[in-house]
TIMI-2910 file (N, C-alpha, C, CB; in pm, 1 decimal, decimal comma, always signed):
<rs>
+----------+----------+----------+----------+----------+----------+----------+----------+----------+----------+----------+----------+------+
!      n_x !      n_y !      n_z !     ca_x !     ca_y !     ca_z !      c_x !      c_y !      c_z !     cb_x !     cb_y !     cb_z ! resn !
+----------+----------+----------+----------+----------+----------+----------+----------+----------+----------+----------+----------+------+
!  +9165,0 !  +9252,4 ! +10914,5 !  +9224,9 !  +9373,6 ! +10965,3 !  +9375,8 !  +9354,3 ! +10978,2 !  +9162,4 !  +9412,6 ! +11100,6 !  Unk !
!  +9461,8 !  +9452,9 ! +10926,5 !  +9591,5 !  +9462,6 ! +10920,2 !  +9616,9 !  +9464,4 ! +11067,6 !  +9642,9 !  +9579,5 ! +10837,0 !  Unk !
!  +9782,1 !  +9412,0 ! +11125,2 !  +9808,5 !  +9471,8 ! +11213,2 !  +9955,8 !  +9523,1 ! +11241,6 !  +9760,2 !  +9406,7 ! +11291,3 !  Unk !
! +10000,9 !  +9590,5 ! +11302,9 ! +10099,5 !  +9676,8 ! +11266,1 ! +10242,7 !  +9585,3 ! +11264,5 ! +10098,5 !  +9805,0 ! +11370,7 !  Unk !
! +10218,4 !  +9466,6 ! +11294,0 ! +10311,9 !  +9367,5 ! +11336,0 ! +10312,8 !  +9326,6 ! +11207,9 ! +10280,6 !  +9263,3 ! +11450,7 !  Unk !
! +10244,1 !  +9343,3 ! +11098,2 ! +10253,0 !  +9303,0 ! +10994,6 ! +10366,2 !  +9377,0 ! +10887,0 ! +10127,0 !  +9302,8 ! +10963,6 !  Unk !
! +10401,8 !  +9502,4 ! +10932,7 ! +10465,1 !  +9618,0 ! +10846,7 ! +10609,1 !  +9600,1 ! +10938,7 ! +10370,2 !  +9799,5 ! +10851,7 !  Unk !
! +10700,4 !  +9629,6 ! +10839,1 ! +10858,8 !  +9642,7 ! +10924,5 ! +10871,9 !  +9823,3 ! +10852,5 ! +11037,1 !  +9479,5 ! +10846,3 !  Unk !
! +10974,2 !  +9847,9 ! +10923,2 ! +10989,1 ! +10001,3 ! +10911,6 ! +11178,8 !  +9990,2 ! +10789,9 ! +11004,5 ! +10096,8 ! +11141,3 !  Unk !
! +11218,9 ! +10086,7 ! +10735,2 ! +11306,9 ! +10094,3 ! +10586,8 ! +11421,1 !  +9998,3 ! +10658,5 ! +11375,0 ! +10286,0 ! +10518,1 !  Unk !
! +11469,6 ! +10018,7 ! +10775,0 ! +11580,0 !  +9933,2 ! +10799,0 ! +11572,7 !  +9803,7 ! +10774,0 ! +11616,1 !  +9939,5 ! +10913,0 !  Unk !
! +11479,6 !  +9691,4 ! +10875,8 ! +11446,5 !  +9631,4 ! +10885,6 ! +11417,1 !  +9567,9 ! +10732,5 ! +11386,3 !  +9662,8 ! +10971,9 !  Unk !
! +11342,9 !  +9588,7 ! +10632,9 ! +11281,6 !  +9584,4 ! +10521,7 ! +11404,2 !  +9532,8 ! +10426,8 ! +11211,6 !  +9723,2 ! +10488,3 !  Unk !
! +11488,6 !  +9637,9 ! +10489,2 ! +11648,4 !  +9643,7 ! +10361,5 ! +11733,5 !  +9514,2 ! +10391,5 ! +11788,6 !  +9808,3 ! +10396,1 !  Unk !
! +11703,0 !  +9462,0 ! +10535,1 ! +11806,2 !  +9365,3 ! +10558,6 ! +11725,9 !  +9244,6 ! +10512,0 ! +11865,5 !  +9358,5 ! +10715,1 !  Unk !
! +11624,6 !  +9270,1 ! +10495,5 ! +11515,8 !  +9107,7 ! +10489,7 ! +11534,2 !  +9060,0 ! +10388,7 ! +11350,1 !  +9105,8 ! +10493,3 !  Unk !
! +11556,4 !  +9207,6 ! +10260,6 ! +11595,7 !  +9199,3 ! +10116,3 ! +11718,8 !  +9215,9 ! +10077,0 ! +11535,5 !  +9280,1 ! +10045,8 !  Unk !
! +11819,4 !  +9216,1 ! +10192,2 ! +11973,7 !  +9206,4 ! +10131,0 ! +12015,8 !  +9329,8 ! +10045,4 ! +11989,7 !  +9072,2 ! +10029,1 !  Unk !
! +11938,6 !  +9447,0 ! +10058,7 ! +11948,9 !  +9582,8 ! +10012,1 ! +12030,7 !  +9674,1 ! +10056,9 ! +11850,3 !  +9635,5 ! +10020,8 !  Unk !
! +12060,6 !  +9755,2 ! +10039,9 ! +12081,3 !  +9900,6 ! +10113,0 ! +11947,7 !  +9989,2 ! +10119,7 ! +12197,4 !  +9993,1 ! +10027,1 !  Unk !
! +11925,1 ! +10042,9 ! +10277,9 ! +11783,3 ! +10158,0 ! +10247,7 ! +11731,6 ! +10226,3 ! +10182,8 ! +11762,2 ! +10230,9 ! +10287,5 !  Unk !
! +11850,3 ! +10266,2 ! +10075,9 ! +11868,0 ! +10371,6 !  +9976,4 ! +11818,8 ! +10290,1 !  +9812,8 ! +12052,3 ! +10430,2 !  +9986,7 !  Unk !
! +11873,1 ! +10223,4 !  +9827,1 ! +11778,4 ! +10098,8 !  +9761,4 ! +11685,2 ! +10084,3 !  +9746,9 ! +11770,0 ! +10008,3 !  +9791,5 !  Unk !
! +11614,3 ! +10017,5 !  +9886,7 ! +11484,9 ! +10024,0 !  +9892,1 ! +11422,4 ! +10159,2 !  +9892,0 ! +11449,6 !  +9956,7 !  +9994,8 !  Unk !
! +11443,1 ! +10269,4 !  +9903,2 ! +11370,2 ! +10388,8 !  +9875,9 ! +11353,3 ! +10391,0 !  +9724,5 ! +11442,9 ! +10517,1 !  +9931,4 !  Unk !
! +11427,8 ! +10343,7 !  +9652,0 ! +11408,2 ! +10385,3 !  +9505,2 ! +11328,0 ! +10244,9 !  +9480,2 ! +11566,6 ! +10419,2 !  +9399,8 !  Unk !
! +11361,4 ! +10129,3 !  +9526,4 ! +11239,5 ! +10061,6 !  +9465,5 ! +11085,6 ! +10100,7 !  +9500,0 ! +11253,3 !  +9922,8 !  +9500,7 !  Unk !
! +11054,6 ! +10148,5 !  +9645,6 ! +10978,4 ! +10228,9 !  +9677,0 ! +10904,2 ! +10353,3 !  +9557,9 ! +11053,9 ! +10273,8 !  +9779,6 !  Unk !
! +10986,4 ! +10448,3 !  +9567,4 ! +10986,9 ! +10542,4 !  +9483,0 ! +10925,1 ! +10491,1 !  +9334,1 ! +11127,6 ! +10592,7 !  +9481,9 !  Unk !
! +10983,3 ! +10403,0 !  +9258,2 ! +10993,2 ! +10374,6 !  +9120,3 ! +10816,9 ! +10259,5 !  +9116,2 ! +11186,0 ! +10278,7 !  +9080,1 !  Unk !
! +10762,7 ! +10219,3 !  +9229,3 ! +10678,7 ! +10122,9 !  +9228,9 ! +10701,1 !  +9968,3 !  +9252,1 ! +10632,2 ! +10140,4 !  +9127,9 !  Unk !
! +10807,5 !  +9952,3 !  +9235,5 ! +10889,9 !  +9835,4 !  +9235,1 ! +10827,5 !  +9771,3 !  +9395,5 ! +11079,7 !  +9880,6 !  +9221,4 !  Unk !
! +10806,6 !  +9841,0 !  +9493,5 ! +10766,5 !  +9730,0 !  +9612,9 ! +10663,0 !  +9848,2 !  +9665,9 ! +10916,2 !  +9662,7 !  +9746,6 !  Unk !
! +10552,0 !  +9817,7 !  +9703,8 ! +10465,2 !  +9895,5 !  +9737,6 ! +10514,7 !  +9918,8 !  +9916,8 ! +10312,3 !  +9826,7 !  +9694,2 !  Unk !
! +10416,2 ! +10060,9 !  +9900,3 ! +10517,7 ! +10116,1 ! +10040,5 ! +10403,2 ! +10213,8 ! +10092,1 ! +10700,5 ! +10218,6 !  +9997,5 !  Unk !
! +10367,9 ! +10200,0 ! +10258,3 ! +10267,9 ! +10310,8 ! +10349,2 ! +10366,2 ! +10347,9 ! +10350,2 ! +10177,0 ! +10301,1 ! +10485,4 !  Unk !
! +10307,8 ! +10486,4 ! +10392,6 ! +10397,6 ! +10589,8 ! +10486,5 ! +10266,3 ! +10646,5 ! +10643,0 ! +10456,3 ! +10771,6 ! +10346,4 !  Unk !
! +10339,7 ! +10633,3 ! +10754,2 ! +10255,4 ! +10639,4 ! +10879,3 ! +10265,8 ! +10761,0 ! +10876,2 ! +10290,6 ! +10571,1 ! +11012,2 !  Unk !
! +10064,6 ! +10832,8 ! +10889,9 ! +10091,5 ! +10978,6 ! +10862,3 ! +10114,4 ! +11029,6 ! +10989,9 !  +9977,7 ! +11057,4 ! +10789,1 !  Unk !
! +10127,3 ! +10990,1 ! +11108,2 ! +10165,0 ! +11036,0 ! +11278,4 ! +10337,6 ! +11069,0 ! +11251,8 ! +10132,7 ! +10867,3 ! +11428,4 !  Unk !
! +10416,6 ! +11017,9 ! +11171,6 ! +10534,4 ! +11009,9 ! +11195,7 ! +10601,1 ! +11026,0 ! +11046,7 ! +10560,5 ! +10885,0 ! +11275,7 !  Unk !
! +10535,2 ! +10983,5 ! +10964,3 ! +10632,1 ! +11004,3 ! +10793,7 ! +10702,5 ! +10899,4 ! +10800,4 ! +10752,5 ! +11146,6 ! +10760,8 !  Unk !
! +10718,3 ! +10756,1 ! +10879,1 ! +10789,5 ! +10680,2 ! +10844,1 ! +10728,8 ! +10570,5 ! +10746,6 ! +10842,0 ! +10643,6 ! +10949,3 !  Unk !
! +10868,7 ! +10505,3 ! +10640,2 ! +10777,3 ! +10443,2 ! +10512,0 ! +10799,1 ! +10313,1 ! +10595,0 ! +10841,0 ! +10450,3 ! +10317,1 !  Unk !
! +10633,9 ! +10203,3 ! +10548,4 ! +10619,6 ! +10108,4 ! +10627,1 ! +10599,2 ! +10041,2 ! +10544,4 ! +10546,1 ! +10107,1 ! +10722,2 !  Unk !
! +10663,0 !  +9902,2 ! +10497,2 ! +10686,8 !  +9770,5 ! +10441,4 ! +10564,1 !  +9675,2 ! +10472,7 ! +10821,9 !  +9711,6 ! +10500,2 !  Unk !
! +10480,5 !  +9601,8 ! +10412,0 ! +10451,4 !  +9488,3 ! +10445,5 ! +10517,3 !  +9372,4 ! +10447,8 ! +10378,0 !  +9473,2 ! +10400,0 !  Unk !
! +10505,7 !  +9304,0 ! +10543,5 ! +10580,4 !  +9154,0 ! +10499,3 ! +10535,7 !  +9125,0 ! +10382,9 ! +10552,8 !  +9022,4 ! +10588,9 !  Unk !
! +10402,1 !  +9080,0 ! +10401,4 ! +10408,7 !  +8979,0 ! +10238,3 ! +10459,1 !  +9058,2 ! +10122,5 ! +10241,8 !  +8922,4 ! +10175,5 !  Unk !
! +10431,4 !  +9159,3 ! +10136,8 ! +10482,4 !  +9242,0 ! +10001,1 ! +10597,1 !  +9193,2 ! +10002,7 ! +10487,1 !  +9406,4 !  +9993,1 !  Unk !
! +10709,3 !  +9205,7 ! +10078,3 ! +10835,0 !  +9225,5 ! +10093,1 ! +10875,5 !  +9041,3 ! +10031,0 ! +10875,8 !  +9287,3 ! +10274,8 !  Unk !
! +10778,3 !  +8928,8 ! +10062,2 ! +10787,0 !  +8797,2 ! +10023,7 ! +10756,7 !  +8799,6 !  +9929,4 ! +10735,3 !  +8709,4 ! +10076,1 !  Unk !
! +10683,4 !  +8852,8 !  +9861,0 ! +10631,3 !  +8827,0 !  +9686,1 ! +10739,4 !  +8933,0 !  +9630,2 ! +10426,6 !  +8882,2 !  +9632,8 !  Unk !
! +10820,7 !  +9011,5 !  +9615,7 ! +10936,6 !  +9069,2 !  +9571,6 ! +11008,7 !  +8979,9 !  +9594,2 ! +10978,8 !  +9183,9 !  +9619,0 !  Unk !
! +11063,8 !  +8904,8 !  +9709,4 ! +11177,0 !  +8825,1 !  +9692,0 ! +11122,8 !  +8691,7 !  +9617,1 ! +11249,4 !  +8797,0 !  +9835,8 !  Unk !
! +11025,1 !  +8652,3 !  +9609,5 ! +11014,2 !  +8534,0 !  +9486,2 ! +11021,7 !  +8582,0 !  +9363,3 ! +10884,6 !  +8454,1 !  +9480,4 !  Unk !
! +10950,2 !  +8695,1 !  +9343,3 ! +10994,4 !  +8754,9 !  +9188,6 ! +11080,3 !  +8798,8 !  +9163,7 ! +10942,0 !  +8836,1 !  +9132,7 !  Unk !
! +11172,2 !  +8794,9 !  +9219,9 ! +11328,5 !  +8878,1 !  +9197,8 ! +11401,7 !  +8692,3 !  +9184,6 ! +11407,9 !  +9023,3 !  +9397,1 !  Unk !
! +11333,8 !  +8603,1 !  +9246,5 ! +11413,6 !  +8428,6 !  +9279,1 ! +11338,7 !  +8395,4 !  +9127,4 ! +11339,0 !  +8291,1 !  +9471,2 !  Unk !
! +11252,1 !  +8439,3 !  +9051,1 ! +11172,1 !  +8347,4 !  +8964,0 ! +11349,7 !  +8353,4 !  +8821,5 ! +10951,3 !  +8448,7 !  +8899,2 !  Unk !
! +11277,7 !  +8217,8 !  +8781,2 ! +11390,2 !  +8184,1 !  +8642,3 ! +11339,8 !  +8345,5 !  +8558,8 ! +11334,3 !  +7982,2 !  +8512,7 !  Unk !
! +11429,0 !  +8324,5 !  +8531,5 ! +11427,4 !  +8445,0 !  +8369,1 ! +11414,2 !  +8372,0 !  +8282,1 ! +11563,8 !  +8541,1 !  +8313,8 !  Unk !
! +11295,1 !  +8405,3 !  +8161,2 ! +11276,8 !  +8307,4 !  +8046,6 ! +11404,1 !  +8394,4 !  +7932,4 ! +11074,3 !  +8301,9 !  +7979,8 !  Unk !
! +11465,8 !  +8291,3 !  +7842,9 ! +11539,8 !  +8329,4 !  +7758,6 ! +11471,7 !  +8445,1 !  +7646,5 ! +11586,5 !  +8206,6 !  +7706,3 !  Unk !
! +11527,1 !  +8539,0 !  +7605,7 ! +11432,1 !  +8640,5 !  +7473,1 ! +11459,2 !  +8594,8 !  +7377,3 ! +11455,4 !  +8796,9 !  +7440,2 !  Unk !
! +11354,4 !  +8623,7 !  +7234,5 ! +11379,3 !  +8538,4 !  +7140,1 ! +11494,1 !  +8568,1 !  +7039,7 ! +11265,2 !  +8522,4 !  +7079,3 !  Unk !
! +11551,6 !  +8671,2 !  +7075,1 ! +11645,8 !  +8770,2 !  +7010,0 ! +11787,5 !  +8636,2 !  +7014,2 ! +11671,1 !  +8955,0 !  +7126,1 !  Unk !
! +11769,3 !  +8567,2 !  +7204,2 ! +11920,1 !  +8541,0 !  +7200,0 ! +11867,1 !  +8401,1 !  +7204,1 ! +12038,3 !  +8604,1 !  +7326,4 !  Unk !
! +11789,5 !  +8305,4 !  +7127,7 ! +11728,5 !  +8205,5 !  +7094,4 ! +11826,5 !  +8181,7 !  +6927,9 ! +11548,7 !  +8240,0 !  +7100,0 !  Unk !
! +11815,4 !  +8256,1 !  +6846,0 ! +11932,7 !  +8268,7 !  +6728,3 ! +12023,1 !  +8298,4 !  +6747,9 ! +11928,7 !  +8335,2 !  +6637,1 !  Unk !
! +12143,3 !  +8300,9 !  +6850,7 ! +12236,9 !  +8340,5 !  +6839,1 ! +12317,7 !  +8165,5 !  +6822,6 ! +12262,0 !  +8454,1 !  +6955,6 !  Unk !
! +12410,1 !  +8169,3 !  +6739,7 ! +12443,7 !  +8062,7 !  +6756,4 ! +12606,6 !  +8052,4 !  +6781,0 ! +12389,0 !  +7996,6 !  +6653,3 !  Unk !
! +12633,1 !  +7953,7 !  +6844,2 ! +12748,3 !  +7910,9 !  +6905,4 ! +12851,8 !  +7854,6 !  +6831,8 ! +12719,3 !  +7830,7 !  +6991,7 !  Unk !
! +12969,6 !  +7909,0 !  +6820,6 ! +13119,7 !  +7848,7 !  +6719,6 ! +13135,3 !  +7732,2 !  +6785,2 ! +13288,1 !  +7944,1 !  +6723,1 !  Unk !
+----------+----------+----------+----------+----------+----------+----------+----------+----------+----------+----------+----------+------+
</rs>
């Protein structure tokens, strides 16, 4: 069972991720970080872990594309 201590509310969320709110609404929006909204109030509610598995996948290496694998260097 979830508990509400588990969810931070858009402010909170934005600073954890070094965002602006407006930010996080569009990653929100776009799917990019999954997001409740509390139907008593309309406010959008963050999970932590969500909010931890975005910041490792945003920290993971970028693999090189094979496009810039041939480019070669003077």
């Amino acid at each position: 069972m979830e508990k509400l201590s588990d969810y931070v509310k858009t402010a909170e969320a934005a600073e954890i991720l070094g965002v602006s709110q407006t930010t996080l609404r569009k990653y929100a929006a776009t799917g990019k970080i999954p997001v409740r909204v509390n139907p008593a109030n309309g406010y959008r509610l963050f999970k932590r872990s969500d909010l931890d598995d975005f910041l490792r996948r945003a920290a993971a290496p970028v693999k090189p594309s094979k496009a810039r694998k041939n480019v070669k260097s003077k």
